[in-house]
N, C-alpha and C positions, 0 to 999 in steps of 0.2 A: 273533824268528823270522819273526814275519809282516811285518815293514819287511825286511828280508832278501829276501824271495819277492818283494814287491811292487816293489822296487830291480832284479829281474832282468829278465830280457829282455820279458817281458809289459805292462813300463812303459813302454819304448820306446817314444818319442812316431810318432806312422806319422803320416807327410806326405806322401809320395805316393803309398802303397798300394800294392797286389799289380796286377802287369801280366796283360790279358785272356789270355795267352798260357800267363804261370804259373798259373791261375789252371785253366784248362784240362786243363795237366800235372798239377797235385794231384788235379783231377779224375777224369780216366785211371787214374792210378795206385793211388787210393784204391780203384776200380770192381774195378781187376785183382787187390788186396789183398783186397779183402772176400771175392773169388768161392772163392778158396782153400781156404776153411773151407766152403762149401757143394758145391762140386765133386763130392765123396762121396755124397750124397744120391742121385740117381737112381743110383747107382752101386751100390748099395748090396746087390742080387741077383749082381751080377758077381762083387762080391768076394766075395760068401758063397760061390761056386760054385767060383772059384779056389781060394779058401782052407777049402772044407768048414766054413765058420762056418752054422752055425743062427742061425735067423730072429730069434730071442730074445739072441743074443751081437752079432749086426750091427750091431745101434745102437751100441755102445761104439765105432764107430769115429767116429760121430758126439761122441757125452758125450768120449772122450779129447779131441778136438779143441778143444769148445768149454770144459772143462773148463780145458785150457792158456792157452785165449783167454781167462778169468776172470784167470789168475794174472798174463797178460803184461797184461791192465789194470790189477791190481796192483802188477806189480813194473816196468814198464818207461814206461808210459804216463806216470808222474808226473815222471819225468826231463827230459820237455820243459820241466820248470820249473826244471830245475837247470842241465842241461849244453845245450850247440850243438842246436837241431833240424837243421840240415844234418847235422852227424857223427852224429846219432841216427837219421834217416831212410838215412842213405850206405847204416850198416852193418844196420840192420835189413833193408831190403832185399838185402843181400846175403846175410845168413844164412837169410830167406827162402828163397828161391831157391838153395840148398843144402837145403835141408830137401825143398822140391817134388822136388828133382832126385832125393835117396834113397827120397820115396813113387813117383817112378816106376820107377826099379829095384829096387824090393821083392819080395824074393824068399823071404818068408814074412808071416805074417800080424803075428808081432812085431817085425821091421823096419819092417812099412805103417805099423801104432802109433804107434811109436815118431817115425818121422819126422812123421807127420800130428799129433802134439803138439807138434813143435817149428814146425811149419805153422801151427795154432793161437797157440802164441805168440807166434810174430813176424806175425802177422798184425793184430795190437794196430796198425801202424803207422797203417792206418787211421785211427785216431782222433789221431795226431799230424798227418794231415796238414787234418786238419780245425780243429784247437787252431793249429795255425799258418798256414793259410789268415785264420782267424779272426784273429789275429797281426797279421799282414803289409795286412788289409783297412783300408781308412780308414773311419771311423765310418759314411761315411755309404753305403757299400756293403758292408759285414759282412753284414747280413742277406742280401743277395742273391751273393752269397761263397760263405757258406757253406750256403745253399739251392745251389747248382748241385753242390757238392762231396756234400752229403748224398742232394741225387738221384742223382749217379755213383754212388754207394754203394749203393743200394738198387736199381737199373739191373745192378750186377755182381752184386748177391744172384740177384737172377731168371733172367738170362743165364746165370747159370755152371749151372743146371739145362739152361736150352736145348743151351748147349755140347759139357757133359760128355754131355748122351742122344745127340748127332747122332755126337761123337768114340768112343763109346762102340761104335757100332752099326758106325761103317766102320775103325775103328783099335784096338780095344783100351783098356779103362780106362786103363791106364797112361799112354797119349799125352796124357792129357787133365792132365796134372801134367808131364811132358816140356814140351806146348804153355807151361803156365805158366810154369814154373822159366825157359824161353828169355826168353818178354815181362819176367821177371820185371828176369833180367839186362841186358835193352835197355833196361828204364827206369831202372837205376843208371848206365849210361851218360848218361844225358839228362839226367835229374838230380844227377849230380856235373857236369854242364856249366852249369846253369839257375838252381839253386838261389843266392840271394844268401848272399852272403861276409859279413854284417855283423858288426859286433862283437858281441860277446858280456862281458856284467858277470859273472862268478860270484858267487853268492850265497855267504853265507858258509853255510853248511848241509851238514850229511852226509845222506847217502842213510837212513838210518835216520830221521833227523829229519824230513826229506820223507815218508816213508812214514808217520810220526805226524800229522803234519800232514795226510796226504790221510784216513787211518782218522777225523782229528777231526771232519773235516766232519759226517759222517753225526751227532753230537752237538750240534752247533751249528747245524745246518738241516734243518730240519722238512721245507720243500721236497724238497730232493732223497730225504729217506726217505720221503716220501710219492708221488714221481713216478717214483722208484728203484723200490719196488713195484708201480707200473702199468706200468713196463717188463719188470720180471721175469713176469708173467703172460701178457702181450700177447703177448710173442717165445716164450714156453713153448707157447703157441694156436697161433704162428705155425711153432714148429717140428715140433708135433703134427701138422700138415698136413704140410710139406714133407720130412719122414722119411718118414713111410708111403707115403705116394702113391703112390710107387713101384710097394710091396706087391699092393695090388689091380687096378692100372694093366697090371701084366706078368703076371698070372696071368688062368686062364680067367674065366670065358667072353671077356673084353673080349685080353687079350695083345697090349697093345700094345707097338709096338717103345721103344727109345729116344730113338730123335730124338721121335715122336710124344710119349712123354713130359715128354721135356724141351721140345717147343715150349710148353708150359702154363704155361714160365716168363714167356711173353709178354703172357698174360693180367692177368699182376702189375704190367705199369708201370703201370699206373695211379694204384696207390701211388706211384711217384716223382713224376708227376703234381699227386697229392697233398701232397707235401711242401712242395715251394715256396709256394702257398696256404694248409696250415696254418700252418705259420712268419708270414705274414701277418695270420693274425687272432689269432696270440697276441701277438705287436706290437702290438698296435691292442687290448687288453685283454680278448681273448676266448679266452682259455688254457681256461677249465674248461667254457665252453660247448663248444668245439672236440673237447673231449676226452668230454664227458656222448657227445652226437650219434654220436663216431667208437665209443665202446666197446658203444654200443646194435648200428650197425649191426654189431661184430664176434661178437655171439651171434647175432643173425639168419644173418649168412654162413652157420653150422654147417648151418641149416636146409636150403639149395642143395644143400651142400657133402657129406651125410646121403646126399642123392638120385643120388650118382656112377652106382648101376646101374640108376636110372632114366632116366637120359638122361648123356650128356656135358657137355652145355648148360648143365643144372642145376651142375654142377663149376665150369665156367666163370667164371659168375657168382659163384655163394662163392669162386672164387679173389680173380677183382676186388675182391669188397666188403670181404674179409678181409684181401691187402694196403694197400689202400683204407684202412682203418681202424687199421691197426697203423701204418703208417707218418705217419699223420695223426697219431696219439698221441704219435710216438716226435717226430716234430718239432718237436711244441708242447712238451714235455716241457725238449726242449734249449732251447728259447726260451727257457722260466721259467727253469731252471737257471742258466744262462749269465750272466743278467741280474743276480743275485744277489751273486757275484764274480766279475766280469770281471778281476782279478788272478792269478786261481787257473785258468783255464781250462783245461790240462792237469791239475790234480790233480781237477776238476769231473767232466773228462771221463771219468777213471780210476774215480770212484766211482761214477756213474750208472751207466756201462756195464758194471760189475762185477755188476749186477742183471741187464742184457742175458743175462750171460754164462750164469748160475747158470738163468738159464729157459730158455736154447735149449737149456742141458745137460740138464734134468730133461726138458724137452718130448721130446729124440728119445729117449731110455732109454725112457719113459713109454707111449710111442705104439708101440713097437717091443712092447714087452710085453704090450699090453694087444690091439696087431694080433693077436697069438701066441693068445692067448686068448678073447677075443672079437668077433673081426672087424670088421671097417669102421664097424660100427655103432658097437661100444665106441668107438674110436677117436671118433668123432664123438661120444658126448656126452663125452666126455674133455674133449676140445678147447670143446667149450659149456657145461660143467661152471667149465672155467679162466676161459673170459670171462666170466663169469658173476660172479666173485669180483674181476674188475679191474670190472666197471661196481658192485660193491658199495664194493670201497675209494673210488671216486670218487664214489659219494653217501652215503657216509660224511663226505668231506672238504669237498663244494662249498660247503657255508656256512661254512668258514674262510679267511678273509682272509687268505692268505700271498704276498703278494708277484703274486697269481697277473694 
């Protein structure tokens, strides 16, 4: 089975590499996939008010979403190693973008569900275009490949708060899924023009088989279940913030609008920033120092982040240091990974980010209920509570030599 995987298209000897041009388009499209799944976020009073959802049921629109983005890491992300990533990317994108189109004409609260789960799962593509970026890259530009694609990625995380508050305030929630489903459609246009034609070897392998093969992993490297759980906390920290925010953000005394909101997603590039830079010193053999440093500064953030009705300012700053930090981890993370089986990079990419999944899902349910209960504060050591337990696994781990 694993001469099979490794005979498929992942062995493809790459001679002249991905053009600056594709290279760009994976980029774009990656940014406008990822936002899909955060879009909701500052949204999140709108639809409660539409649809008479309580404060405590709201988040579920978050957990369905990211909940489906776990499964479609499971069930669809591993097939870049079996079948065409062109005919994998074609049609995910298109049923994307049928899915956006019925969250914006949703005309109850279990049509929004319903479609924003299938928003979630096809939103997994994401990560195929990174596994084939990675692909299509020649050795000696991979890492800076797939750093530009991975900062698109964390660039539409942040954005699609900015977008969704300003769409929010002059258009109606709805528009802000209308606006995607359109771009979503122009870039299966673009991409059924761009994307290369090459051959493709089938593996001899059923879809079952592959799905054993990607569950084995977590058995056979320590790595990834060891860096797979500094992802699940970090993004559970990181979504513990970007759920709520909202909450206290539009309520008195402060009442700010949406766009003001949503501008706070500006504050976070920094994190993208950060990406390309980590991915560099974990290349260069500084993965666990990179990651001790980033998880230190993600408890302190909580401290800024605490003081929201103290000042804005303070917020500000815990935004920065908290993206900052998360996405430092989350890059070094895929460096060590990656490096390990570079044959397997779609079923790599399916089982790390299955960790991703399971924490941004628990982070908004968690942060929405505990808002419900006991205010801002709660919420803040919640979130300092989480980081707190990723900088222990990781001084648990630093004096074992894995590969790091």
């Amino acid at each position: 089975m694993h001469t099979s995987l490794q005979n498929s298209q992942l062995s493809t000897p790459k001679k002249q590499g991905i053009t600056n041009t594709l290279a760009w388009v994976f980029a774009v499209c990656s940014g406008l996939s990822v936002a899909n799944i955060y879009y909701a976020q500052p949204l999140l009073d709108s639809i409660a008010q539409e649809f008479d959802l309580s404060t405590g049921v709201i988040g579920i629109v978050i957990t369905v979403t990211q909940i489906c983005y776990a499964l479609g890491l499971l069930l669809l992300v591993p097939l870049g190693d079996l079948i065409h990533r062109r005919k994998l990317i074609i049609v995910q994108m298109s049923l994307s973008a049928a899915a956006l189109l019925g969250a914006g004409t949703a005309a109850s609260h279990s049509v929004l569900f319903t479609a924003l789960a299938a928003v979630g799962l096809f939103a997994v593509i994401t990560q195929t275009f990174v596994a084939y970026a990675a692909h299509l890259s020649a050795d000696s530009e991979r890492g800076a490949i797939v750093g530009r694609v991975t900062s698109a990625i964390v660039i539409g995380i942040l954005l699609a708060r900015t977008v969704a508050g300003v769409m929010n305030d002059w258009l109606g929630w709805k528009s802000v899924y209308l606006l995607s489903a359109s771009l979503t459609f122009i870039s299966v246009v673009v991409l059924i023009r761009m994307l290369p034609r090459q051959s493709f070897s089938q593996p001899k392998l059923s879809y079952l088989q592959l799905l054993r093969s990607t569950l084995r992993l977590y058995a056979e490297l320590r790595i990834l279940r060891v860096r797979g759980l500094l992802a699940m906390f970090i993004f559970a920290a990181f979504s513990i913030l970007w759920t709520s925010i909202v909450l206290p953000l539009s309520a008195p005394p402060l009442s700010l609008s949406h766009t003001s909101i949503g501008a706070l997603g500006f504050a976070g590039i920094a994190g993208a920033l950060a990406a390309a830079s980590a991915g560099k010193q974990a290349d260069r053999g500084y993965g666990q120092r990179t990651t001790g440093i980033s998880l230190i500064i993600l408890v302190l953030s909580w401290a800024c982040i605490g003081l929201l009705h103290t000042s804005l300012w303070f917020l500000i700053v815990g935004i920065i240091l908290l993206d900052l930090a998360v996405q430092a981890v989350h890059v070094t993370n895929q460096s060590m990974i990656y490096r390990v089986r570079p044959e397997a990079q779609s079923r790599l990419t399916a089982s790390y980010m299955i960790f991703y999944s399971i924490g941004s899902a628990g982070g908004s349910i968690a942060s929405t209920q505990v808002y419900a209960r006991a205010g801002w504060t709660g919420v803040c050591w919640l979130g300092a509570g989480i980081s707190a337990i990723a900088l222990l696994i990781w001084l648990v781990d630093r004096k074992t030599d894995h590969l790091a």
